[in-house]
SESE-816831 format. One record per residue: residue in three letters; x, y, z of N, C-alpha, C in turn. Coordinates in steps of 0.02 Angstrom, whole numbers, plus 32768, in hexadecimal, padded with zeros to 4 digits. Example, Ala and Ser with C-alpha at 12.3 -4.5 7.8 and 13.67 -1.06 7.14 Angstrom:
BEGIN
  gutor  n.px  n.py  n.pz  ca.px  ca.py  ca.pz  c.px  c.py  c.pz
    ALA  8294  7EE4  8186   8267   7F1F   8186  8294  7F5B  8186
    SER  8282  7F90  8162   82AC   7FCB   8165  8285  8002  818A
//
This chain:
BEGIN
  gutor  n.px  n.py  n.pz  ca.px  ca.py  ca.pz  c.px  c.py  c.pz
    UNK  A276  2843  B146   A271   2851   B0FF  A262  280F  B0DB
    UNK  A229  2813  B0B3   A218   27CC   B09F  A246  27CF  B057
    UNK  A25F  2780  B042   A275   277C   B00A  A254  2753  AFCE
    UNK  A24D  2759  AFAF   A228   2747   AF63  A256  2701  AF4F
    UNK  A23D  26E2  AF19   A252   26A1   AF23  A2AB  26AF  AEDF
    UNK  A2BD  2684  AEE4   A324   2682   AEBE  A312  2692  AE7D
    UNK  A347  26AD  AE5B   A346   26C3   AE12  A35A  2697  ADFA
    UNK  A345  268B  ADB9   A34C   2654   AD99  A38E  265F  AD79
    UNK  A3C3  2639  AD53   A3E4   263D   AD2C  A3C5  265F  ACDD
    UNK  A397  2649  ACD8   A38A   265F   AC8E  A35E  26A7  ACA0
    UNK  A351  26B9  ACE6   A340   270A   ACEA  A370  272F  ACFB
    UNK  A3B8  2719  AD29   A3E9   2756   AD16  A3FC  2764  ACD2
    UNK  A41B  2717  ACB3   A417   2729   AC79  A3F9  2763  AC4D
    UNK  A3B8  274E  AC40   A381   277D   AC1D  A390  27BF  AC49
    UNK  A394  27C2  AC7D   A3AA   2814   ACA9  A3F1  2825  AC88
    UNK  A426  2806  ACA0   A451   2826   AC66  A45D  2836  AC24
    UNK  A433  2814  ABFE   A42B   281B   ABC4  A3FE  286C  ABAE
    UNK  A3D1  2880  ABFC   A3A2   28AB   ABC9  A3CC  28EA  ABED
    UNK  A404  28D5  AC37   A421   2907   AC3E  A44B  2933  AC04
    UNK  A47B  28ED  ABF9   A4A9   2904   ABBA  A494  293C  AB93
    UNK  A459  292A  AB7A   A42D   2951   AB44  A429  298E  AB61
    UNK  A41E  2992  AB9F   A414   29E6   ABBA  A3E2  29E4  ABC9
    UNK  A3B2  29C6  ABD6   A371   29C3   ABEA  A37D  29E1  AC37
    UNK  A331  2A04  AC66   A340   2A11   AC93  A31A  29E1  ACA9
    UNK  A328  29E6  ACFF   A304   29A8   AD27  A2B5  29BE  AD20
    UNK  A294  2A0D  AD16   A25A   29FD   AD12  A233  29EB  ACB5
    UNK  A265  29DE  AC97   A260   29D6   AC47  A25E  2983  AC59
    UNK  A28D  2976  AC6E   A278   292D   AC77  A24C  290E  ACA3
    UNK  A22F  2920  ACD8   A201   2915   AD0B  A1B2  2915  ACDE
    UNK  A1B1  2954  ACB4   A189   2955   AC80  A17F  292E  AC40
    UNK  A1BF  2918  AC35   A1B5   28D6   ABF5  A199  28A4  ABFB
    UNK  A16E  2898  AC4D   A15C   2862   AC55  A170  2826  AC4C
    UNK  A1C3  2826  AC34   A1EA   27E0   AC44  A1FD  27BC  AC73
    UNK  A1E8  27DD  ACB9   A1EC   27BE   ACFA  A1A6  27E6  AD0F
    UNK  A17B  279B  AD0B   A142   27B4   AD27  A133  27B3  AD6E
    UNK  A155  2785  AD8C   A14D   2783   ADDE  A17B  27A6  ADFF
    UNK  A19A  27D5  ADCF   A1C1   280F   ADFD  A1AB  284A  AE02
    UNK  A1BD  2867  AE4F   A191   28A2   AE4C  A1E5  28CC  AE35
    UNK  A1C9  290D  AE30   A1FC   2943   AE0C  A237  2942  AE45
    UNK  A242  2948  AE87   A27A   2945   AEC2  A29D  28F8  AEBA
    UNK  A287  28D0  AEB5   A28F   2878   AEB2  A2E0  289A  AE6E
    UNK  A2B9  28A7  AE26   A2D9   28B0   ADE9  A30F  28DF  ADFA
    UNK  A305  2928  AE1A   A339   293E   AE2C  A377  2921  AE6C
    UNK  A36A  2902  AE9B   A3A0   28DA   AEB7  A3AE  28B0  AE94
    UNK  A399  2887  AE58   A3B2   286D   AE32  A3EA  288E  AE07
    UNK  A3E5  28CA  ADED   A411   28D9   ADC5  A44E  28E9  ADE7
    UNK  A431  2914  AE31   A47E   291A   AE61  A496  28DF  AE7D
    UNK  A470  28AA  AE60   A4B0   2861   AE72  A4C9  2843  AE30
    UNK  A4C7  2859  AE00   A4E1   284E   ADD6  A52F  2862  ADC8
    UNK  A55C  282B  ADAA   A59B   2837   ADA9  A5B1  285E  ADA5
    UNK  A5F6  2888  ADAC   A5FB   28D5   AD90  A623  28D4  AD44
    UNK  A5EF  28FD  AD29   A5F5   28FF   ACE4  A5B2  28FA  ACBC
    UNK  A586  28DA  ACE2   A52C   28D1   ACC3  A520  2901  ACDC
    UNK  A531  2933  AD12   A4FB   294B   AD43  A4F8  2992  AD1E
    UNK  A4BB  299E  AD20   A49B   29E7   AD0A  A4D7  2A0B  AD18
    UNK  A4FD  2A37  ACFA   A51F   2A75   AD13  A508  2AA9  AD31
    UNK  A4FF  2ACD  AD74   A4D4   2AF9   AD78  A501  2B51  AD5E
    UNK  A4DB  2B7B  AD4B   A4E8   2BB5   AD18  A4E5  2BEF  AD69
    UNK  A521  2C11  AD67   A534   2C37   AD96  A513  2C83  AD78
    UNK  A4FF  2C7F  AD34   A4C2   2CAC   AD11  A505  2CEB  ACF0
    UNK  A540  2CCB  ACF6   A579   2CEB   ACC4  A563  2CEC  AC72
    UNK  A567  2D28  AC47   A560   2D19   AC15  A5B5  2D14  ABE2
    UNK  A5AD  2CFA  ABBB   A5F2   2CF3   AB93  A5FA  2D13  AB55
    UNK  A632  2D38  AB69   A61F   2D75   AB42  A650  2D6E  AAFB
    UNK  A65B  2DA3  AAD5   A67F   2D85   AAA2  A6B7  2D88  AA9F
    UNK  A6ED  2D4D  AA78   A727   2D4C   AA98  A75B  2D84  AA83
    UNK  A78E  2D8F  AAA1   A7B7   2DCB   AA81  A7F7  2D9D  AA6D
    UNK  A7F7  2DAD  AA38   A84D   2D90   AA0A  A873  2DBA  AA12
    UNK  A8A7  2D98  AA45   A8DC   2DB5   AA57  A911  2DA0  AA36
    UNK  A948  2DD2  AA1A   A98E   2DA8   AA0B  A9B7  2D79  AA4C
    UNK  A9F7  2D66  AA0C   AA09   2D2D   AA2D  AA38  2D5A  AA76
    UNK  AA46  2D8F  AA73   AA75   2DB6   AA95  AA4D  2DB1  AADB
    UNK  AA01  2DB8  AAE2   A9E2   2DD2   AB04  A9C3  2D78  AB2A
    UNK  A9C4  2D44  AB05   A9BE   2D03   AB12  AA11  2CEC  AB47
    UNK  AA3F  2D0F  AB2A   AA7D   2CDF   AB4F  AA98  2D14  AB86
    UNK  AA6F  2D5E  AB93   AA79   2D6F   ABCF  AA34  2D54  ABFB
    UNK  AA1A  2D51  ABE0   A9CE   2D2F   AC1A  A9F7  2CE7  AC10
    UNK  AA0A  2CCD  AC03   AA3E   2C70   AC16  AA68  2C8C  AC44
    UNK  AA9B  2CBE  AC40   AAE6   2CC9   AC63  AABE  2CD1  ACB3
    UNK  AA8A  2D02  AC9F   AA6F   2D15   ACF1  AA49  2CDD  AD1E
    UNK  AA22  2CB7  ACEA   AA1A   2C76   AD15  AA54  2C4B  AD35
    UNK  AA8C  2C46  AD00   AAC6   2C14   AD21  AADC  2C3D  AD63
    UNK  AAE0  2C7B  AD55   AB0D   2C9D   AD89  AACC  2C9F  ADD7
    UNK  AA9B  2C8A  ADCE   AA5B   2C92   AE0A  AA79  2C3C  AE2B
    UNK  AA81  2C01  ADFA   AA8F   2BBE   AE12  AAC6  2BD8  AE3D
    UNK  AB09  2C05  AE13   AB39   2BDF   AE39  AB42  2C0A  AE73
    UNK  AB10  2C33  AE80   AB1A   2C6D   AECD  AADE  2C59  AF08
    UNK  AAB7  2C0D  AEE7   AA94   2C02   AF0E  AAD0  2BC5  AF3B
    UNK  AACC  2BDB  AF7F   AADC   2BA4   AFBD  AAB1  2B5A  AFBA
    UNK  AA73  2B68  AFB9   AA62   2B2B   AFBF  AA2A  2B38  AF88
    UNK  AA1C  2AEA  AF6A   A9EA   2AFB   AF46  A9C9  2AB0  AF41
    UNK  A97E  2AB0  AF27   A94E   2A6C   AF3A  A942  2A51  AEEC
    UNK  A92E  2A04  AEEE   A91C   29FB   AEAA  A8EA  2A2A  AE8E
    UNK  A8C2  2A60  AE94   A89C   2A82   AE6D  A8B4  2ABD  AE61
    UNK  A8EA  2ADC  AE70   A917   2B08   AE57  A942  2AEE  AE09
    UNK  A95F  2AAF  AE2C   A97B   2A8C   AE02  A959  2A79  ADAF
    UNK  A91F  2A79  ADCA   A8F5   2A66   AD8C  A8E1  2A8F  AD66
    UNK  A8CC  2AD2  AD7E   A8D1   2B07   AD61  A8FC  2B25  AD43
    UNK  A93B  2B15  AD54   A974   2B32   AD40  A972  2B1D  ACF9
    UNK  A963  2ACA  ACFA   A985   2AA4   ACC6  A943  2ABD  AC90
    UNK  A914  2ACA  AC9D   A8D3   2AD8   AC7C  A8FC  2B21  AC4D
    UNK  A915  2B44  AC75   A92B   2B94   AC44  A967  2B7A  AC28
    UNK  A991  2B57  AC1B   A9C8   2B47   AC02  A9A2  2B17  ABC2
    UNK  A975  2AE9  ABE2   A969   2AD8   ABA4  A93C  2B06  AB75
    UNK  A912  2B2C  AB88   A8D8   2B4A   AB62  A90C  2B88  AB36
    UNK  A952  2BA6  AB6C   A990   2BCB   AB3F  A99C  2B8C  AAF9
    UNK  A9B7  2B6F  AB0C   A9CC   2B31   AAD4  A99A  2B2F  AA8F
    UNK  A956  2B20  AA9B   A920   2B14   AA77  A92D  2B62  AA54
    UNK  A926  2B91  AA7A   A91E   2BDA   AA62  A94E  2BE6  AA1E
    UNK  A97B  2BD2  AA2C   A9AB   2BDD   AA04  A9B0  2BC7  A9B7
    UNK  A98A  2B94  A9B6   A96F   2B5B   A981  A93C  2B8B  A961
    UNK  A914  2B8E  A9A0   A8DA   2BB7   A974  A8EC  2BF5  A95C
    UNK  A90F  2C1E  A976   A91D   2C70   A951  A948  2C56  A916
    UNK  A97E  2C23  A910   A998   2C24   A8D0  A950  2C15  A89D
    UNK  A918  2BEB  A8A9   A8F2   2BF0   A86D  A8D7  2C1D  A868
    UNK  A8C7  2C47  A8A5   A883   2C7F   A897  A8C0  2CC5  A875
    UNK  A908  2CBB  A87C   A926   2CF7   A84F  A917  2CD4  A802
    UNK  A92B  2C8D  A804   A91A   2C87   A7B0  A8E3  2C8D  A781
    UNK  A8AA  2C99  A7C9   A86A   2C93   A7A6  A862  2CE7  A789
    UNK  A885  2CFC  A7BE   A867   2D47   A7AD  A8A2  2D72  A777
    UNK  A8D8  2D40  A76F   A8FC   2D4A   A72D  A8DC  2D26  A6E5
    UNK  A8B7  2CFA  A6F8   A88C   2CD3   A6B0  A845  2D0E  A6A7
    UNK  A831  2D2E  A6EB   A7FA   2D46   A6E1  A817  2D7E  A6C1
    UNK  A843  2DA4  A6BD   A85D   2DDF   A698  A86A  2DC2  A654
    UNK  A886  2D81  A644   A8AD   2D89   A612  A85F  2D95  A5E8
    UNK  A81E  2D6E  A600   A7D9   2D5B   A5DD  A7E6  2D9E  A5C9
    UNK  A7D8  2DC9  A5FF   A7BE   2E0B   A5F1  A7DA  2E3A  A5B5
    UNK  A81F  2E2A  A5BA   A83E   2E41   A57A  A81B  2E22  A52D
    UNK  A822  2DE5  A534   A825   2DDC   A4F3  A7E8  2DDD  A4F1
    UNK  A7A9  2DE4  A50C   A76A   2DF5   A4FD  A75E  2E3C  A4D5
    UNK  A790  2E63  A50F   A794   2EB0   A4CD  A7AD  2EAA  A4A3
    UNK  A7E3  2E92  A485   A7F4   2E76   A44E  A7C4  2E5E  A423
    UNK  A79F  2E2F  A436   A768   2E12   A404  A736  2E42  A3F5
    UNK  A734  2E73  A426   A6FC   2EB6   A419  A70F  2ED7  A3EB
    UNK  A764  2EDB  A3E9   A777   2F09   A3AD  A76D  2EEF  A36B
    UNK  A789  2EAD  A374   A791   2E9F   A344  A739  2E9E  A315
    UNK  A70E  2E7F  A346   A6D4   2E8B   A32F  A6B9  2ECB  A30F
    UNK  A6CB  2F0E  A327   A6B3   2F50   A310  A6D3  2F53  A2C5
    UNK  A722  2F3D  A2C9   A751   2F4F   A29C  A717  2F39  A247
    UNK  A711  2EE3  A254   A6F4   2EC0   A226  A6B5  2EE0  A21C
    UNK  A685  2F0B  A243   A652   2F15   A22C  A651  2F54  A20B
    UNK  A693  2F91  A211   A698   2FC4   A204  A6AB  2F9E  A1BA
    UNK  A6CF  2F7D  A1B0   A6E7   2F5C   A16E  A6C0  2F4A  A131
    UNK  A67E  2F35  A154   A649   2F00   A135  A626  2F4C  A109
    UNK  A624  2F7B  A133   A5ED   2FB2   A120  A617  2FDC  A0EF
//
């Protein structure tokens, strides 16, 4: 397998930089910013790139929309995770990490449903006093005439 000559510092660079962006390897092969690379050269480039630059590849899941659940229904999906840790015998750092991933994303959740109830108590209160202002608007024009 023949190899092509070392990447420069200032072309990973510029490669991570247009990864970041989301560019794909053949979007960038095409920008003509690495002209002496052929399109395979640019893609083993990106799969040697640190993890965290590297293209994510799309398992072609779509994400669908989220469902707001109460908090009742948040701290039994927590209780059932704790109770999965503590009936596991053995378990590896990527269990572990996951675990801590739903405990925290419970935590975060919790933050967020207290604003999204206040929002949707500010969005009522709008709604009221908007009819209010409707009335009051008809009232004054029935008045005027």
């Amino acid at each position: 397998m023949a190899r092509g000559k070392r990447w420069t510092e200032a072309e990973i660079k510029l490669l991570k930089k247009m990864v970041d962006e989301g560019k794909s390897e053949s979007e960038i092969f095409k920008s003509g910013k690495f002209p002496n690379r052929t399109f395979m050269s640019i893609r083993h480039a990106v799969e040697r790139l640190p993890f965290g630059h590297q293209k994510k590849k799309s398992n072609g899941a779509q994400i669908r929309e989220a469902e707001i659940v109460g908090l009742e229904t948040i701290v039994a999906r927590y209780v059932d995770a704790f109770n999965k840790i503590c009936d596991l015998k053995e378990y590896d750092k990527t269990d572990l990490e996951r675990f801590r991933i739903i405990f925290q994303a419970a935590w975060k959740y919790r933050e967020l449903f207290r604003e999204y109830e206040k929002l949707e108590d500010l969005e009522a209160r709008v709604e009221s006093l908007e009819k209010l202002l409707a009335e009051i608007k008809e009232q004054r024009s029935k008045a005027a005439v």
